[in-house]
C-alpha positions in Angstrom: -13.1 -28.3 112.2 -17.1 -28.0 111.5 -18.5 -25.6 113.4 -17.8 -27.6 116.6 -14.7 -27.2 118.7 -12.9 -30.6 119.2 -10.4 -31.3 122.8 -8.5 -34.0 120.1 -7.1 -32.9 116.7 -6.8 -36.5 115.7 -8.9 -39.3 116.2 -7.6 -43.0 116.3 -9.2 -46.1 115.3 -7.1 -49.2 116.2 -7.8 -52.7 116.9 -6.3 -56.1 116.0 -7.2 -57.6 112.1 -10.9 -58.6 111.5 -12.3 -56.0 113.9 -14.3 -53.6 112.5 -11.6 -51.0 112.0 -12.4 -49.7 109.1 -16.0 -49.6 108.8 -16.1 -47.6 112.3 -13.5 -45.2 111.1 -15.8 -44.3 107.6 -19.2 -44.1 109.4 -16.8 -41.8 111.8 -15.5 -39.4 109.4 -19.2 -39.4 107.7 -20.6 -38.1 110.7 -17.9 -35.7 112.0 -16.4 -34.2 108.7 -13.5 -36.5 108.3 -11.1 -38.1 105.8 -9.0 -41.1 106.6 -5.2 -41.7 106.8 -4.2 -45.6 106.9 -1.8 -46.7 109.3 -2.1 -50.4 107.5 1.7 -51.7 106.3 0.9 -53.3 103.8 -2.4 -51.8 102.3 0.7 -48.9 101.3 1.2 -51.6 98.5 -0.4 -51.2 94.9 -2.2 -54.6 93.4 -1.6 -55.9 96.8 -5.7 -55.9 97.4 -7.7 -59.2 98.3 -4.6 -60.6 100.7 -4.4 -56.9 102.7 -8.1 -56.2 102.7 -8.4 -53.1 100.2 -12.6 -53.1 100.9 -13.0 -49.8 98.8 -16.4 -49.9 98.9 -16.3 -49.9 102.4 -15.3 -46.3 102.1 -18.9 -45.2 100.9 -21.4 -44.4 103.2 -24.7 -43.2 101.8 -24.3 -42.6 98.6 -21.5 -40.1 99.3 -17.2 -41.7 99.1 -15.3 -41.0 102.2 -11.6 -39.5 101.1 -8.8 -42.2 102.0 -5.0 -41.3 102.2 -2.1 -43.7 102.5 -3.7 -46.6 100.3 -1.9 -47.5 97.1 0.8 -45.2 97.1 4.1 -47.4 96.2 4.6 -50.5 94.0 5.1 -53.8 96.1 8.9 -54.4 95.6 9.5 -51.0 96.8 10.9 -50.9 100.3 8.9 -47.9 102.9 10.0 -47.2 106.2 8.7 -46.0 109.6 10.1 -42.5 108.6 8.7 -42.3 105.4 5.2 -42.9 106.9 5.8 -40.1 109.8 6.0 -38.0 106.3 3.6 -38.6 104.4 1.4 -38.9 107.6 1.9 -35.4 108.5 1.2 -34.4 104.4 -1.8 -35.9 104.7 -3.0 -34.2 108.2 -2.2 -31.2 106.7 -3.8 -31.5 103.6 -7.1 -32.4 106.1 -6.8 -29.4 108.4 -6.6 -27.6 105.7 -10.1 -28.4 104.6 -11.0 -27.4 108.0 -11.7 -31.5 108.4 -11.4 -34.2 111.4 -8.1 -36.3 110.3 -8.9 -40.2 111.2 -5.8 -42.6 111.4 -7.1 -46.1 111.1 -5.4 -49.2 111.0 -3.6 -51.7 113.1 -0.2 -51.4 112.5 0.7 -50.0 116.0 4.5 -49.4 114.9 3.0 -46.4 112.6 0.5 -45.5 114.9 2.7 -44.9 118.2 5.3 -43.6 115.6 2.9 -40.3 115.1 1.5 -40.3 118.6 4.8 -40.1 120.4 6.7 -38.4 117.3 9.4 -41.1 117.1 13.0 -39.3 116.5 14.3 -41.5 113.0 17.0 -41.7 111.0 15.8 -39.1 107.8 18.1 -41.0 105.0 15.4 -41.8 102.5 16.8 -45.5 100.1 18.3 -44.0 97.3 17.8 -47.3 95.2 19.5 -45.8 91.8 22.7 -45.9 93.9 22.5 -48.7 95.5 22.0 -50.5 92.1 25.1 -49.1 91.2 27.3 -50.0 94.6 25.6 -53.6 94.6 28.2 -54.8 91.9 31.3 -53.2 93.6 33.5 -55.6 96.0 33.8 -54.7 99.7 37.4 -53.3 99.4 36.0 -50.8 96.8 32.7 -49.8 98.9 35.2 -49.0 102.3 37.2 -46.8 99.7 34.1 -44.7 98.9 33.0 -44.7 102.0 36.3 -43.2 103.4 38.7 -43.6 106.7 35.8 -42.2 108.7 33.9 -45.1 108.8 37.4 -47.8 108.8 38.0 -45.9 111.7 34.8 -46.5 113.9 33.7 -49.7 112.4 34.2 -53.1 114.1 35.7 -56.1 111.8 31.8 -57.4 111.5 30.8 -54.0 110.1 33.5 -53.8 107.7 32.2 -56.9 105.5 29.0 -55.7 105.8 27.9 -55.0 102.4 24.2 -53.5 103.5 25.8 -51.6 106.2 28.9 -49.8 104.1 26.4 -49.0 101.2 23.5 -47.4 104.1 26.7 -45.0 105.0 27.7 -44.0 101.2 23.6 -43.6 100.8 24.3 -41.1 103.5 27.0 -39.3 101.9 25.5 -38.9 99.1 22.1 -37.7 100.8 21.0 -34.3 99.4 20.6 -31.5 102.4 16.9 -32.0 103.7 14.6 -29.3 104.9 14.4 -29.2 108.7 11.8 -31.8 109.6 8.4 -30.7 109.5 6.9 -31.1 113.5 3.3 -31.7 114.0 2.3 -31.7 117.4 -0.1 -34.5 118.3 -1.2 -32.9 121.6 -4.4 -34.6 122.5 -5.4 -37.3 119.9 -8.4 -39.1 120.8 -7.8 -42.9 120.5 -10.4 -45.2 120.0 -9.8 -49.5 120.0 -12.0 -51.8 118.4 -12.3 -55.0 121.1 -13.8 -58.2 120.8 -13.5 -61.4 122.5 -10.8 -63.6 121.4 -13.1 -66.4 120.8 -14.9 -64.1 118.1 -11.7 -62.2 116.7 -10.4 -66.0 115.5 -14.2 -66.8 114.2 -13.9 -63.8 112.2 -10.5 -64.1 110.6 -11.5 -67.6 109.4 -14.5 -66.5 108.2 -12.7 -63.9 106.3 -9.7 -65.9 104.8 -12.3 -68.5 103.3 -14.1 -64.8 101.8 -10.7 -64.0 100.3 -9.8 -67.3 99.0 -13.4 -67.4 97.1 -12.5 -63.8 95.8 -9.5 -64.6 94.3 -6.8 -64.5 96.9 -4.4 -67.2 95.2 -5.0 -66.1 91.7 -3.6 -62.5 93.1 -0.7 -63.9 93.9 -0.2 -65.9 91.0 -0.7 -62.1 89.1 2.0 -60.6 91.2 4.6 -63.5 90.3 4.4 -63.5 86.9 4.8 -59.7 87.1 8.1 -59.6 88.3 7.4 -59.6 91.9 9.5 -62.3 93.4 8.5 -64.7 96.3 10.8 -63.8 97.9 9.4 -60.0 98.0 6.5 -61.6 98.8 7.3 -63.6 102.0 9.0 -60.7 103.5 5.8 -59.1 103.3 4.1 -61.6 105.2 1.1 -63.6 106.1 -1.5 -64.4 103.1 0.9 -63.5 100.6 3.6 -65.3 102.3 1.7 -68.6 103.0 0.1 -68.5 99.6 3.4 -68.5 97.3 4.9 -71.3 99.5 1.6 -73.0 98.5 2.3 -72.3 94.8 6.0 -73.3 95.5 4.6 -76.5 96.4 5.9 -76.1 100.2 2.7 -76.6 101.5 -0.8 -78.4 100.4 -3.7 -76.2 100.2 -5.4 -77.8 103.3 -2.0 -77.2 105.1 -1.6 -73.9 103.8 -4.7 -72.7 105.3 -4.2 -74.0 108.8 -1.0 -72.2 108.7 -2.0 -68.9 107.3 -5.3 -69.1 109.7 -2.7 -69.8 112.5 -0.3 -66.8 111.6 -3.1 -64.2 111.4 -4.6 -65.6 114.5 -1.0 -65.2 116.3 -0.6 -61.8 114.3 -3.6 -60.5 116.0 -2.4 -61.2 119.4 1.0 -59.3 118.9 -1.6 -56.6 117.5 -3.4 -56.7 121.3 0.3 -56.9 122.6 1.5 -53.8 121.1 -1.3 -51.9 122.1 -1.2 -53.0 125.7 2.2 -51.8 125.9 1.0 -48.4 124.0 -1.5 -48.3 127.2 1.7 -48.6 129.9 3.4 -45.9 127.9 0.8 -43.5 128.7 -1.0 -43.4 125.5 -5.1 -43.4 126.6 -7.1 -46.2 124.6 -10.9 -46.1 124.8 -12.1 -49.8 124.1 -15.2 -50.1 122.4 -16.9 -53.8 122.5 -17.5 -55.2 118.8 -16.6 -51.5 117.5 -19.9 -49.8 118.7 -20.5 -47.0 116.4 -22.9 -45.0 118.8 -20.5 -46.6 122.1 -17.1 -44.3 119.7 -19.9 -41.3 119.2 -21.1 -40.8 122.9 -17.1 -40.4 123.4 -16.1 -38.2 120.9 -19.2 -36.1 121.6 -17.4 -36.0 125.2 -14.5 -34.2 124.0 -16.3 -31.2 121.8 -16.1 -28.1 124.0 
């Protein structure tokens, strides 16, 4: 990668929400020859761009557009999993490597993230959703018949009137033969966290929900209802675009809906902090940086080039 030879081939930029993550991960990959992969959850999502913080003009840095990966790749009432994201991950490494470039994985989504780092072993049955649309109308007596005496046999009486269950185990059966899975070997990944006191972490997630309200937060929503997504989609994908169609569903005021939302990113962002603390204790080394320090993050990745 450049003409430098790195001790890490991936670097990580993690942090809780409203810290910086992004912005050190683009002045990053400017310096060092990099492109970015997004471990985000929800920035996956197309149209789904005020409420998850899609700042794409974040991603140029003088004058010249830093390549992002992972960002708008699947409609929002599309389900993605863990697995799926380990895939398209290790596409997107090795379309970097292959441009003799730094790969960056930014985000705070710390289920993806430790998913790469410590290569979680998952279940490779990708949703087959043209099936299921089909098994959806069948009754439980006809879903145990196609999915045969193996499963009668080792199910409990719970499992057996479990529609979602029966139709994950026909999926299965009807899963075409996969290619071994693809290993990339994360041996030394350099891992970077954005930190910041708690006191300013909830200054700037206020700040930046009043931002998104002004830019059209609840309009976005409004968009995404009346274009088929339900709010029911919505809630399950949490947060802003959870609080804000209860608000339109008249659950909540609009005072009442922003103290709640404010609260649930505010209590998001400490299970953030959680989940990387517990990342720490599993052996996974986390340099902090204070208020994501770009030339703090430089002095150590200029520590690990040979």
């Amino acid at each position: 990668m450049n003409d430098k030879k790195y001790k890490f081939n991936l670097i990580v930029i993690l942090g809780a929400t409203a810290t910086g993550k992004t912005n050190l991960a683009v002045k990053i990959a400017d310096k060092y020859n990099g492109e970015i992969i997004s471990a985000d959850s929800r920035q996956i999502y197309k149209r789904l761009n005020i409420g998850t913080g899609k700042d794409y003009d974040e991603y140029v840095i003088n004058d010249k557009k830093i390549h992002y990966h992972l960002i708008d790749i699947i409609e929002p009432d599309i389900d993605y999993s863990v697995f799926q994201f380990q895939n398209d991950f290790k596409r997107a490494y090795n379309k970097i490597r292959s441009k003799n470039k730094i790969p960056i994985l930014c985000g705070g989504t710390g289920l993806y993230i430790e998913s790469i780092l410590l290569d979680y072993p998952l279940n490779d049955i990708e949703p087959n959703y043209e099936l299921r649309k089909k098994l959806e109308t069948k009754s439980i007596n006809s879903l145990l018949k196609l999915a045969g005496e193996q499963f009668i046999k080792n199910s409990n009486e719970s499992e057996l009137n479990n529609r979602r269950r029966i139709i994950r185990f026909i999926e299965k059966l009807n899963q075409p033969k996969r290619k071994p899975k693809q290993v990339i070997k994360i041996d030394n990944p350099l891992i970077i966290g954005t930190n910041f006191a708690r006191t300013i972490i909830r200054e700037k997630i206020e700040k930046r929900l009043i931002k998104r309200l002004n830019e059209g937060l609840v309009e976005e929503v409004k968009g995404l209802l009346n274009n088929g997504i339900s709010s029911n989609r919505l809630e399950s994908i949490g947060l802003e675009y959870k609080f804000v169609s209860q608000y339109l569903d008249k659950i909540y005021t609009k005072d009442e809906f922003i103290l709640k939302l404010t609260t649930g990113i505010q209590q998001f962002a400490k299970r953030q902090l959680s989940w990387f603390r517990r990342m720490e204790r599993r052996k996974l080394k986390i340099h902090w940086v204070d208020n994501a320090d770009f030339n703090t993050s430089c002095k150590i990745i200029e520590n690990k080039i040979f």
